[in-house]
C-alpha positions in Angstrom: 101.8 91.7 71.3 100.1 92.5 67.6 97.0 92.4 69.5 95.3 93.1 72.2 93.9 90.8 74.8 92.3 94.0 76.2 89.1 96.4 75.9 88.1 99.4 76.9 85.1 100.6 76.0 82.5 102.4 78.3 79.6 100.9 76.9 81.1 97.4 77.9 81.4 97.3 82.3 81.8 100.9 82.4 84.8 101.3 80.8 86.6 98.4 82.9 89.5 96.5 81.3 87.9 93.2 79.9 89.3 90.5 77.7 88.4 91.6 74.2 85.1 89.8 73.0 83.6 89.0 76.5 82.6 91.1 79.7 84.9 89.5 81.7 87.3 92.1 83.8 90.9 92.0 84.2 90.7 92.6 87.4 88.8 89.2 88.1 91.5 87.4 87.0 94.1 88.7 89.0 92.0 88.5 91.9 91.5 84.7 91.7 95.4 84.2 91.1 96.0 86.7 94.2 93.4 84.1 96.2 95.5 81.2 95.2 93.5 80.0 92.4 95.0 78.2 89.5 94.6 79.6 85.3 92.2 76.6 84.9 90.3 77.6 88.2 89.5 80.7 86.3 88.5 79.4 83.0 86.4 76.8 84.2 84.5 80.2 86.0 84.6 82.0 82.7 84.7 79.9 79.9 83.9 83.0 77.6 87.8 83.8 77.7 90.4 81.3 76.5 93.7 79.9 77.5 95.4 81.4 75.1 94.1 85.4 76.4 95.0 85.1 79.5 99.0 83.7 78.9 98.7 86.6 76.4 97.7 89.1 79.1 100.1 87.8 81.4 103.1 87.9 79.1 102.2 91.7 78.3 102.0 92.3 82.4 105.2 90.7 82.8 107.2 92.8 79.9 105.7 96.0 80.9 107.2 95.6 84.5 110.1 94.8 83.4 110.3 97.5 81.3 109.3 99.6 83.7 111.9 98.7 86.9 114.7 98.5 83.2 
């Protein structure tokens, strides 16, 4: 990926991973999806982030475990 979906940055949620223009964690997405909830679940909840970040971040997920089991 040229680049990235994610931010750090301590003055944003204390440093937590967040899609890069918002305050939206990471980690709330992968929460709903672990509850069951579908990619347009979680947009309608954060419409701040866009379709388009999140297959991003879950494309980079996917090829950095399977780079990492490789």
């Amino acid at each position: 990926m040229s680049t990235s979906v994610v931010s750090c940055d301590s003055a944003v949620m204390g440093g937590a991973p967040v899609f890069v223009g918002t305050r939206v964690p990471i980690q709330t997405l992968l929460d709903h999806l672990e509850a069951g909830d579908s990619i347009n679940d979680f947009l309608e909840g954060y419409p701040t982030v866009t379709r388009q970040q999140v297959i991003a971040f879950l494309e980079e997920a996917k090829d950095r475990l399977v780079e990492s089991v490789s």
